[in-house]
MDAnalysis code that builds the backbone (N, CA, C; Angstrom):
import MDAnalysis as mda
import numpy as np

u = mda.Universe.empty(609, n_residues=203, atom_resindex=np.repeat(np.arange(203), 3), trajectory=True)
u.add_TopologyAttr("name", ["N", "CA", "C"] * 203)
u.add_TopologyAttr("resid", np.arange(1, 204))
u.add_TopologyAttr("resname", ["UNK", "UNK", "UNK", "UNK", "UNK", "UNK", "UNK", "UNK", "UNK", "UNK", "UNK", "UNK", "UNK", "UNK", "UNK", "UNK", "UNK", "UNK", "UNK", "UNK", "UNK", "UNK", "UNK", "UNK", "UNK", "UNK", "UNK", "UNK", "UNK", "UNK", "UNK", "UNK", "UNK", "UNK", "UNK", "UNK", "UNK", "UNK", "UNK", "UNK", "UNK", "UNK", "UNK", "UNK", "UNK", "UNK", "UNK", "UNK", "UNK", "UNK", "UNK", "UNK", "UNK", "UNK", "UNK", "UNK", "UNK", "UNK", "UNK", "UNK", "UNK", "UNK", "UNK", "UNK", "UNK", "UNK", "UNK", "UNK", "UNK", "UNK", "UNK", "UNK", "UNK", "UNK", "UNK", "UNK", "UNK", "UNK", "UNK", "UNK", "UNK", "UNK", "UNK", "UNK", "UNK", "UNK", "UNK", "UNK", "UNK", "UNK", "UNK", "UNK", "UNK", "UNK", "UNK", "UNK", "UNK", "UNK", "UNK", "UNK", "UNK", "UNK", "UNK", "UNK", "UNK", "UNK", "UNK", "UNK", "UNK", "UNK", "UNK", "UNK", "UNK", "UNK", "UNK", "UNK", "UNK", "UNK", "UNK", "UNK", "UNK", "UNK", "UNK", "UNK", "UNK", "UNK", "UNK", "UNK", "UNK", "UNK", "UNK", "UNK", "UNK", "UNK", "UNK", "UNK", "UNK", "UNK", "UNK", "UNK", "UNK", "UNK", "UNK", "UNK", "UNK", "UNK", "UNK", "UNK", "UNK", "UNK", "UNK", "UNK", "UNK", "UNK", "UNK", "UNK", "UNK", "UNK", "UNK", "UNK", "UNK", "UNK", "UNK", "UNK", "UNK", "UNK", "UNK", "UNK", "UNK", "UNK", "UNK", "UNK", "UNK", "UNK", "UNK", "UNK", "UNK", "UNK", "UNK", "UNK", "UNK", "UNK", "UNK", "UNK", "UNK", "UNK", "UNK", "UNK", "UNK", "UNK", "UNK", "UNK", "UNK", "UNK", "UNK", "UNK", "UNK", "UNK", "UNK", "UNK", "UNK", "UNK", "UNK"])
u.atoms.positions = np.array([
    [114.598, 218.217, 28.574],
    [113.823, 217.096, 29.071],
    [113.159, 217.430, 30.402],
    [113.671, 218.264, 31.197],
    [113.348, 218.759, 32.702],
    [111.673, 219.096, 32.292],
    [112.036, 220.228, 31.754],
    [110.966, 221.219, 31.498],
    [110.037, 220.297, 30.731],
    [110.223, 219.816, 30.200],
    [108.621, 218.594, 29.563],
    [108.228, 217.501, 30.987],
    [109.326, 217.142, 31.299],
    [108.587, 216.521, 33.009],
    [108.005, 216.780, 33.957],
    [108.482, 218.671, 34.014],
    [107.827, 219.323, 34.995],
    [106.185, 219.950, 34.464],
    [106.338, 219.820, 33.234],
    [105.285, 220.332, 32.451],
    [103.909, 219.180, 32.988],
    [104.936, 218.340, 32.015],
    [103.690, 216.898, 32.345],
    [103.094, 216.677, 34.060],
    [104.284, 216.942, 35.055],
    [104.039, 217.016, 36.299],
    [102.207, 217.975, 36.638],
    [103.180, 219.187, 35.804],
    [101.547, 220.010, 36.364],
    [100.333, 219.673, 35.832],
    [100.383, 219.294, 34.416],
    [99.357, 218.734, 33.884],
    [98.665, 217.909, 34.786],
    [99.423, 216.920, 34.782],
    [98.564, 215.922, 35.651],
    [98.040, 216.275, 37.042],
    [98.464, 217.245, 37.903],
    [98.031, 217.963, 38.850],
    [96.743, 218.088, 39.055],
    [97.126, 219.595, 37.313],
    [95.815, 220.085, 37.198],
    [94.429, 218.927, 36.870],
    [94.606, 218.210, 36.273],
    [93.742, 216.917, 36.299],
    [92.830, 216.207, 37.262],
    [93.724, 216.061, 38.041],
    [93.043, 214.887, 39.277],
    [92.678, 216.693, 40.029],
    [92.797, 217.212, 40.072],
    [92.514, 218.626, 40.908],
    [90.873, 218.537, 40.166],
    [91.126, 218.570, 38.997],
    [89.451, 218.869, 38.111],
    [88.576, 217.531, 38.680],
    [89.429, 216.725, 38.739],
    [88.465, 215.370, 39.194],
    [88.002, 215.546, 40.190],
    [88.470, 215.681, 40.869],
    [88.061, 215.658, 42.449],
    [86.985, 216.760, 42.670],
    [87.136, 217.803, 42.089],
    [86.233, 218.602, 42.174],
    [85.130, 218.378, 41.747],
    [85.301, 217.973, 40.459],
    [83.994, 217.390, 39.603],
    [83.024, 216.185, 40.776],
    [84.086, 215.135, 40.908],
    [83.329, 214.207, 42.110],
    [82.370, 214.766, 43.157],
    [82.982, 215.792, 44.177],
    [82.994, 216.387, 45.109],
    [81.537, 217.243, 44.423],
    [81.492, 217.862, 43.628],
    [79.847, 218.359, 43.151],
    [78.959, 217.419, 42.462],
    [79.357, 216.680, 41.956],
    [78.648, 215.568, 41.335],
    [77.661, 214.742, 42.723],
    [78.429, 214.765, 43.796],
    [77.844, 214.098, 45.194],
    [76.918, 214.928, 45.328],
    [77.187, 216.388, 45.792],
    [75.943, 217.302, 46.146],
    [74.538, 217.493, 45.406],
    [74.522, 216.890, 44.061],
    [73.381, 216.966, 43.152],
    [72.596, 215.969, 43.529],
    [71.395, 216.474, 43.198],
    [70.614, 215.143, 43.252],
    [70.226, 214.490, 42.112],
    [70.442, 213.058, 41.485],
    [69.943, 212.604, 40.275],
    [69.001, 213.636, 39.843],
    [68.844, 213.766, 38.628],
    [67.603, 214.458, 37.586],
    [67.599, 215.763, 37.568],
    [68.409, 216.500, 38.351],
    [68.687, 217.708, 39.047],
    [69.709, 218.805, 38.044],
    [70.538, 217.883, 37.129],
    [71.690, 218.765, 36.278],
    [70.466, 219.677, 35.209],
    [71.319, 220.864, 35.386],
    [71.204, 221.930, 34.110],
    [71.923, 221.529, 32.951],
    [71.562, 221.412, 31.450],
    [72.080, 221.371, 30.246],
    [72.291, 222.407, 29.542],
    [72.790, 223.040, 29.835],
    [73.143, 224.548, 28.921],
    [72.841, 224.409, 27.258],
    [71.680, 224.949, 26.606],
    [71.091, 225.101, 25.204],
    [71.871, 225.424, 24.630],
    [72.368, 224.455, 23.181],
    [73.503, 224.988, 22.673],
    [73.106, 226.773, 21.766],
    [74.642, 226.918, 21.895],
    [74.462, 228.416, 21.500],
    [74.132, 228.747, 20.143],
    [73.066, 229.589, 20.014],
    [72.265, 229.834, 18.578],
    [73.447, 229.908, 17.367],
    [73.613, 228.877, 16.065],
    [74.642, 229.573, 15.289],
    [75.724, 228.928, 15.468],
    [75.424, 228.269, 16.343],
    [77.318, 226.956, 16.879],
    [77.497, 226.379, 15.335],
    [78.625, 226.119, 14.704],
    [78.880, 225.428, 14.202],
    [80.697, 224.693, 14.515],
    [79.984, 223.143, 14.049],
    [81.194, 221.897, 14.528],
    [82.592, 222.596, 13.497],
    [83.847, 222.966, 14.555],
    [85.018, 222.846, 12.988],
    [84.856, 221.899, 12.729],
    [85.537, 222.177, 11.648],
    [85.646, 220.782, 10.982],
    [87.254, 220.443, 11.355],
    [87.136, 218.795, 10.777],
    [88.861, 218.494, 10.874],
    [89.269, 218.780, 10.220],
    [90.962, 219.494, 10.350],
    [92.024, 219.900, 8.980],
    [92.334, 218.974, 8.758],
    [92.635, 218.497, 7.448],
    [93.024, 217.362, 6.755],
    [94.584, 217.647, 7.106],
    [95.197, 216.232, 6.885],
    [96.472, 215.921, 7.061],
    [97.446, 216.580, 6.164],
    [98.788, 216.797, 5.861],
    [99.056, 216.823, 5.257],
    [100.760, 215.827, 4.851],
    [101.209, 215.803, 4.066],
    [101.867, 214.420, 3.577],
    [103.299, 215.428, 4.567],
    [104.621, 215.186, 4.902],
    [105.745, 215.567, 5.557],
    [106.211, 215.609, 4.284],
    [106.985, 216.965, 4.714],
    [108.031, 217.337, 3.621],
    [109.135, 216.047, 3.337],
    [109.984, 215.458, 4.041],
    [110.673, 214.281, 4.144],
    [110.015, 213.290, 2.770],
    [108.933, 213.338, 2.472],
    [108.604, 212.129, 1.490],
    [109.108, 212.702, 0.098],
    [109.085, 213.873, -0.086],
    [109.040, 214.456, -1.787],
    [111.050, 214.511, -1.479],
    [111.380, 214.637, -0.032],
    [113.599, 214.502, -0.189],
    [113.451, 213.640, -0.636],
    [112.875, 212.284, -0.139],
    [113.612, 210.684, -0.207],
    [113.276, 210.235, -1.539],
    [111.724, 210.748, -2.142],
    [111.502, 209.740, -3.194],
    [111.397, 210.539, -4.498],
    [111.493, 211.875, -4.731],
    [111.244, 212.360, -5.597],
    [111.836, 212.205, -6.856],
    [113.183, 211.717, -6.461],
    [114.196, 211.253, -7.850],
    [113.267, 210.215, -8.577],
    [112.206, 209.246, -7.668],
    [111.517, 208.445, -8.397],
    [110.806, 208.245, -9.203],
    [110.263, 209.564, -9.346],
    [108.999, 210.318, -9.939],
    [109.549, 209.804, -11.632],
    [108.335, 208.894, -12.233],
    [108.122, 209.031, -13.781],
    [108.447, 207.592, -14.082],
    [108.614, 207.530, -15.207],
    [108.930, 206.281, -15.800],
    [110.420, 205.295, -16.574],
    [110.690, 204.604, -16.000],
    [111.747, 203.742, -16.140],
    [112.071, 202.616, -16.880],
    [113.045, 202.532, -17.818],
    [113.043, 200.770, -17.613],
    [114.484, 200.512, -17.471],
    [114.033, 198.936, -17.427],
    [115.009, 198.075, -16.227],
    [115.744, 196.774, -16.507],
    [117.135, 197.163, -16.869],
    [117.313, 195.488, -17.156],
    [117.669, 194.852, -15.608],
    [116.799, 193.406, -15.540],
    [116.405, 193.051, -13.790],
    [117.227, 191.753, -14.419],
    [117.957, 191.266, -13.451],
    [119.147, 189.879, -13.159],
    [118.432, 188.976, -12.301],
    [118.454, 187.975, -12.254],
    [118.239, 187.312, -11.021],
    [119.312, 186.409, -10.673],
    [119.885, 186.450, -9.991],
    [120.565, 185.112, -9.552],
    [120.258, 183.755, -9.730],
    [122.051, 183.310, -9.566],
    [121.576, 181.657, -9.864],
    [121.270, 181.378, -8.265],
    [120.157, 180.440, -8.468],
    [119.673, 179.676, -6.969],
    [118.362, 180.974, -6.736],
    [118.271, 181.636, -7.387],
    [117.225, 182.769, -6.745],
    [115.823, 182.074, -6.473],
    [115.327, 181.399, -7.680],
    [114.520, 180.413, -7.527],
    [114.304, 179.065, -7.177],
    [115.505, 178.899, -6.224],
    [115.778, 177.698, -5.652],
    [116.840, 176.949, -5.987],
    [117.503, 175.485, -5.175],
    [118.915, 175.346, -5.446],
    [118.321, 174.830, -7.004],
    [119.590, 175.179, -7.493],
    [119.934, 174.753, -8.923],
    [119.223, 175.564, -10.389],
    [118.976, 176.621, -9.593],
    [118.047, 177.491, -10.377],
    [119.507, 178.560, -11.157],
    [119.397, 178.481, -12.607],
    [120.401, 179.322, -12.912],
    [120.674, 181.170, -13.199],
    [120.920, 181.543, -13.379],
    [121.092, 182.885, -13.635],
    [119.850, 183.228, -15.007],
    [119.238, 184.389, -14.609],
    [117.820, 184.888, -15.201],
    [118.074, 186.426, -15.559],
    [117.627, 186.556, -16.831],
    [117.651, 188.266, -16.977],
    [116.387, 187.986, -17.646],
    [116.174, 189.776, -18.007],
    [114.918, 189.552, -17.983],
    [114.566, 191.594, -18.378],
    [113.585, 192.194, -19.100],
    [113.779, 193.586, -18.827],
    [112.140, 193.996, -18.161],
    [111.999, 195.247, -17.109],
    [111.188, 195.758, -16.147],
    [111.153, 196.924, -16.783],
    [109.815, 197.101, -16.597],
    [108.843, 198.680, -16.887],
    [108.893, 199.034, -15.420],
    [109.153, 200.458, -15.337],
    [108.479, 200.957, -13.507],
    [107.744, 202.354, -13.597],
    [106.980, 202.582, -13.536],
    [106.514, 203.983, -13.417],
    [106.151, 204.341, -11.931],
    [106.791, 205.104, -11.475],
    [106.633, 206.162, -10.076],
    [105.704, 207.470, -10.302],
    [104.458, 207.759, -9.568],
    [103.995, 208.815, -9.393],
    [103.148, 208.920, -7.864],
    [102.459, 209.881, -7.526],
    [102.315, 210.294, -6.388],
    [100.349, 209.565, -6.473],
    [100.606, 208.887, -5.185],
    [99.091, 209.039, -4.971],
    [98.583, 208.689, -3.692],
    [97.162, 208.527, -3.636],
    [96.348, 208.700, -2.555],
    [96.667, 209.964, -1.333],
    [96.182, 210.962, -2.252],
    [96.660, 212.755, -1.613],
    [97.916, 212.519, -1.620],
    [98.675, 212.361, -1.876],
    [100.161, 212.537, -1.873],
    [101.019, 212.387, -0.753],
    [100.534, 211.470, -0.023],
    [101.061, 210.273, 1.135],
    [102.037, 209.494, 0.405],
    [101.947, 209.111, -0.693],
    [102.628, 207.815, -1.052],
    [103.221, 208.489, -2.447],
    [104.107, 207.338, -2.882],
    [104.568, 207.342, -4.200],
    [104.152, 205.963, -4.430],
    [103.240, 205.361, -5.796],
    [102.948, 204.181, -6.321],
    [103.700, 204.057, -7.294],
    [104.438, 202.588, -7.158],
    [105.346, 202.031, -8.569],
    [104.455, 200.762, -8.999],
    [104.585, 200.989, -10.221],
    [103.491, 199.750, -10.920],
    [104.925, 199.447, -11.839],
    [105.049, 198.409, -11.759],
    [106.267, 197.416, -12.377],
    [105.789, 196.041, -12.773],
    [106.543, 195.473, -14.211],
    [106.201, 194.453, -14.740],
    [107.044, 193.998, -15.492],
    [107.715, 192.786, -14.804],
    [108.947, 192.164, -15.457],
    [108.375, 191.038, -16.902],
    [109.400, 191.385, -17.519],
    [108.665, 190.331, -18.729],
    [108.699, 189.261, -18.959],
    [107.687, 188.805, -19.329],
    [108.018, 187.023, -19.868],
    [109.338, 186.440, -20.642],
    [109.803, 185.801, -20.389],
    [111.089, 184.872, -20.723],
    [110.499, 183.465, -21.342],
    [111.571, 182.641, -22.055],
    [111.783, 181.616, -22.053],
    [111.674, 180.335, -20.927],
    [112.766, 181.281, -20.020],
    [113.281, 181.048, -18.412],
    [112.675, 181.745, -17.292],
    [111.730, 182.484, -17.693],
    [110.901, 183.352, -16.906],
    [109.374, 183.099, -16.829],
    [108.739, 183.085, -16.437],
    [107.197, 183.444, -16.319],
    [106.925, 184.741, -16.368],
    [107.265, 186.168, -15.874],
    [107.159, 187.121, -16.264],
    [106.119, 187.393, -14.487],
    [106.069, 188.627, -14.136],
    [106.311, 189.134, -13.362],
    [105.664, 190.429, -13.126],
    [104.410, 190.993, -12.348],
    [104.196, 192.264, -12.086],
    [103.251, 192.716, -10.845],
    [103.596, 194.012, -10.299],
    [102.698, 194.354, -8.517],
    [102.770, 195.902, -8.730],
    [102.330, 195.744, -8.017],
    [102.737, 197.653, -7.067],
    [103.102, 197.478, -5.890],
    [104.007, 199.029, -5.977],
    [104.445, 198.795, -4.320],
    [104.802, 200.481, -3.850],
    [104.130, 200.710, -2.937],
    [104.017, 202.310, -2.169],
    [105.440, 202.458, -1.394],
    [105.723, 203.542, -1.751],
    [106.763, 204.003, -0.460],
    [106.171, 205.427, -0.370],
    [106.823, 205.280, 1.195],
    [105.930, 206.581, 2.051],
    [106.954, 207.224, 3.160],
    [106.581, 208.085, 3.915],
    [107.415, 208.245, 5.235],
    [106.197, 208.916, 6.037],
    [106.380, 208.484, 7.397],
    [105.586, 209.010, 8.420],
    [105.756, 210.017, 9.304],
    [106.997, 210.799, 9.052],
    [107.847, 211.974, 9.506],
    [108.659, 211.585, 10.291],
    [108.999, 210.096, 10.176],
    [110.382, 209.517, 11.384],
    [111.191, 208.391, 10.591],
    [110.414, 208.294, 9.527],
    [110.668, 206.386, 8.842],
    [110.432, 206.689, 7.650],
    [111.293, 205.811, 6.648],
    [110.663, 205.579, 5.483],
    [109.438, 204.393, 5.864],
    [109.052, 203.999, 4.908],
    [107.823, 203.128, 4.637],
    [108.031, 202.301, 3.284],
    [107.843, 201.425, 3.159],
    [107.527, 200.334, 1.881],
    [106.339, 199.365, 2.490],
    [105.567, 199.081, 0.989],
    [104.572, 198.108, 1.015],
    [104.231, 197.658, -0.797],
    [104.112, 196.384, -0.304],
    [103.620, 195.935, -1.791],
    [103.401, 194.531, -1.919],
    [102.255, 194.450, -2.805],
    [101.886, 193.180, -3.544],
    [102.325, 193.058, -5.229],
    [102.160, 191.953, -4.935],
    [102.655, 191.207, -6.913],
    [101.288, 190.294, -7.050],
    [101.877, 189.789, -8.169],
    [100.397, 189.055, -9.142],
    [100.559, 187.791, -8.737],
    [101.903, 187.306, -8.031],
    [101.795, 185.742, -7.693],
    [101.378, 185.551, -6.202],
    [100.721, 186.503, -5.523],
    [100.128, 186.475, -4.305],
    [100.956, 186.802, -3.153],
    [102.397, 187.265, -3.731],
    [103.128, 188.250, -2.809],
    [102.749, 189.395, -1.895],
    [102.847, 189.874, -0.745],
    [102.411, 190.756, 0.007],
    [103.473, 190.677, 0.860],
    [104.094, 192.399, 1.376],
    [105.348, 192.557, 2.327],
    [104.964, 194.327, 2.878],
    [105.775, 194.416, 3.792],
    [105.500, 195.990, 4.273],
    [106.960, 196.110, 5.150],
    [107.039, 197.255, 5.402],
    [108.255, 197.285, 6.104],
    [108.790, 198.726, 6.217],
    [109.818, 198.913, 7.132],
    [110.545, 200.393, 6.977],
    [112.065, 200.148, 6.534],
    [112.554, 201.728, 6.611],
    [113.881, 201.580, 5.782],
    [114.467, 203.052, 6.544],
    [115.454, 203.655, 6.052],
    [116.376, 204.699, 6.249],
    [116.970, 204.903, 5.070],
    [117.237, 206.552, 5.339],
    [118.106, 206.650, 3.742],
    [120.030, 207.342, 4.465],
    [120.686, 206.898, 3.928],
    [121.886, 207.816, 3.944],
    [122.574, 208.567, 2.648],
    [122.507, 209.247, 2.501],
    [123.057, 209.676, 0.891],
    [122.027, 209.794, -0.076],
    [122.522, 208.914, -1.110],
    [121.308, 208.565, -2.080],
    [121.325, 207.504, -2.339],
    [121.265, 206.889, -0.827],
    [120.958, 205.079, -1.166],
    [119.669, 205.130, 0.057],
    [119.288, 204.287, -0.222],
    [117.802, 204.242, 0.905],
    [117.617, 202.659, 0.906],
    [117.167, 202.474, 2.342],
    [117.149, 200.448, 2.417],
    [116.554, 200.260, 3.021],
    [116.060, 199.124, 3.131],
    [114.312, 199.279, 3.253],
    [114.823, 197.665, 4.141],
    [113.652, 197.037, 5.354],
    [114.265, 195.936, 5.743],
    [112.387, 195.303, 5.731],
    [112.025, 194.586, 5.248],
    [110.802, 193.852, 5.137],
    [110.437, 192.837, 5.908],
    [108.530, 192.320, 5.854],
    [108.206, 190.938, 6.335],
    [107.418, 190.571, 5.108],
    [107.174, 189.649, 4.827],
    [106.313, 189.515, 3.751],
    [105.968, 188.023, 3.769],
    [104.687, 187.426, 2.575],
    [104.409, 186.407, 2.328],
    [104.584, 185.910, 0.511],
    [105.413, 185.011, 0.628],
    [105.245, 184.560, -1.134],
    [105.297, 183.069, -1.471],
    [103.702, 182.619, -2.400],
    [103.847, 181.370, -1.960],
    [103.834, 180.476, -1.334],
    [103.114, 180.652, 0.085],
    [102.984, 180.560, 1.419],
    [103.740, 180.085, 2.132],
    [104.928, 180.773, 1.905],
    [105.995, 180.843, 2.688],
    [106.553, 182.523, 3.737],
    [107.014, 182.493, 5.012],
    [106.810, 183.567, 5.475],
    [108.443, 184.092, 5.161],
    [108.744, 185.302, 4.843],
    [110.058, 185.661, 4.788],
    [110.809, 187.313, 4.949],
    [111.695, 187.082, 5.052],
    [112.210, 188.666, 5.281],
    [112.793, 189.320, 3.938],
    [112.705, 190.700, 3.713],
    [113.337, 190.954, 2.607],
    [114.330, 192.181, 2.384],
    [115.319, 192.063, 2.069],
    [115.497, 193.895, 2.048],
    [116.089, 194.322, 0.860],
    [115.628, 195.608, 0.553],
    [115.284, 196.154, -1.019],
    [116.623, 197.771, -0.824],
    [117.463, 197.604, -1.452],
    [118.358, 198.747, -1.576],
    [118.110, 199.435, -2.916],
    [117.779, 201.028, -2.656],
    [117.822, 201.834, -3.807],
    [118.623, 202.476, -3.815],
    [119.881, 202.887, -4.840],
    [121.254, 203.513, -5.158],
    [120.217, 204.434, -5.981],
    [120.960, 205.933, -5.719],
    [120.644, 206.746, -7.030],
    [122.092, 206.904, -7.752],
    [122.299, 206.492, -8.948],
    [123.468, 206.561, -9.783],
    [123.879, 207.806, -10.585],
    [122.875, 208.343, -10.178],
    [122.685, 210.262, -11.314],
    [121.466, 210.272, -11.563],
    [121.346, 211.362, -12.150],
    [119.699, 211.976, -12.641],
    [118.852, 211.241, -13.074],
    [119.423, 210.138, -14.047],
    [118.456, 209.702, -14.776],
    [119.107, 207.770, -14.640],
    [119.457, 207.537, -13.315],
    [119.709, 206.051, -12.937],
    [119.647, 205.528, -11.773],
    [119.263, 204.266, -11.605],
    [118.890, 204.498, -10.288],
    [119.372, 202.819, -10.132],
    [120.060, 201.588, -9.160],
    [119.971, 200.404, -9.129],
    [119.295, 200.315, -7.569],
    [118.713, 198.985, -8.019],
    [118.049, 197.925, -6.927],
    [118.415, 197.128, -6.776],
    [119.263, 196.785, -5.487],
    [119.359, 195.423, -5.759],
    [118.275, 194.497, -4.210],
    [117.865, 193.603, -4.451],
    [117.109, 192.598, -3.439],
    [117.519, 191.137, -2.853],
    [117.522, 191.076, -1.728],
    [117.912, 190.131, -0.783],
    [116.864, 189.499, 0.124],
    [116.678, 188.257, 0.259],
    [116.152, 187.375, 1.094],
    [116.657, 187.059, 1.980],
    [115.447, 187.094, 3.171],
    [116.369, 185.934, 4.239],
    [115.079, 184.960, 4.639],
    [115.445, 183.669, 4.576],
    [114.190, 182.677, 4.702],
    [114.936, 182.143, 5.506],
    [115.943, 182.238, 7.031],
    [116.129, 181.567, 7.722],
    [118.113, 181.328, 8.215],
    [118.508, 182.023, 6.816],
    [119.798, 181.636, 7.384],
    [120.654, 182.651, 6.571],
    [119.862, 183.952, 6.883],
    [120.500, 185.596, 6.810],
    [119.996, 186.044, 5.232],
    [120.407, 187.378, 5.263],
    [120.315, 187.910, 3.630],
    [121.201, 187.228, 2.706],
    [120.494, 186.445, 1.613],
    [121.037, 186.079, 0.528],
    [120.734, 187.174, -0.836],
    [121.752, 187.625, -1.314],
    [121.223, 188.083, -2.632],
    [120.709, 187.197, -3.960],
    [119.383, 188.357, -4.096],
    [118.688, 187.400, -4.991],
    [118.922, 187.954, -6.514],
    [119.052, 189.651, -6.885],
    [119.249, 190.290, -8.171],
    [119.022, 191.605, -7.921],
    [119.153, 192.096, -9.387],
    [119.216, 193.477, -9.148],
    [119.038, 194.058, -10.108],
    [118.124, 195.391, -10.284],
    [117.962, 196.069, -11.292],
    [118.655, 197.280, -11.447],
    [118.894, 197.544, -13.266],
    [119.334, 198.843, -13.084],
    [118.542, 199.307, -14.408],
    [118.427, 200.411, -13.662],
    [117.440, 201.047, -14.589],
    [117.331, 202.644, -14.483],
    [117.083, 202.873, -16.141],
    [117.428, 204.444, -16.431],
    [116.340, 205.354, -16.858],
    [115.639, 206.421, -16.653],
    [115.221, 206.885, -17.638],
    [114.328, 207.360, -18.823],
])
């Protein structure tokens, strides 16, 4: 830590040293008076290197990669008091996109009896310090948020809007083996995480 303070120390030195100098000749000129040096025959601008995605995203999410399905639970009360217990089965497909920043899941829970049925996308990412989650659904849902992984569980802590209501959310992914993986999801609209359901899904 020394050595980056003392670093930054000289930096800034050297700085106000250039300023002052710069000032200090800038006075002696007279308006209209500067030389423009002709750019040099053959200059060409680099260009910018494009970004590239952190190794960290293909550790955390790669088990995700492909296509799934899902028998998804919901809790009783999930949809409000007196709302009873809901199943229901989920499609998910995981693959890589927009340059390979992200992983996109396109998921679509099915119509029920007791269901309306259900479907969004939602990106997870990492920025080389954080996981990342974001996603919308078809009932005008929208949330974003970060997470951490320990093991092969990763948890994600959200803000989001559903319904125009404002709320918190947090989304736990278990990897169960190669080819399983559960979710389970929790709300908090005011008086902590309630669990709402959970998917498990293989394969």
């Amino acid at each position: 830590m020394k050595s980056f303070a003392i670093a930054g120390l000289a930096l800034a030195s050297l700085f106000v040293t250039s300023l002052v100098t710069s000032l200090a000749t800038a006075q002696d000129k007279k308006p209209g008076t500067e030389k423009v040096a002709p750019p040099t025959a053959g200059a060409v601008a680099t260009p910018m290197a494009a970004p590239k995605p952190p190794a960290a995203l293909d550790a955390a999410y790669k088990a995700l990669d492909g296509s799934w399905r899902c028998e998804t639970t919901f809790r009783a009360n999930a949809f409000g008091p007196g709302s009873l217990e809901t199943k229901t089965k989920t499609s998910m497909k995981f693959q890589k996109d927009l340059n390979g920043f992200w992983y996109r899941g396109d998921y679509e829970a099915k119509k029920t009896k007791d269901f309306p049925g259900m479907k969004g996308t939602i990106y997870l990412g990492h920025d080389g310090k954080q996981l990342l989650i974001g996603g919308v659904d078809a009932m005008g849902g929208l949330s974003a948020g970060t997470g951490s992984a320990a093991g092969d569980t990763l948890t994600f802590i959200s803000e989001g809007y559903m319904m125009g209501t404002k709320m918190k959310m947090r989304d736990i992914i278990e990897k169960k083996g190669a080819k399983e993986v559960e979710h389970r999801f929790e709300l908090d609209m005011g008086k902590g995480f309630q669990p709402m359901g959970e998917d498990v899904c293989k394969k």
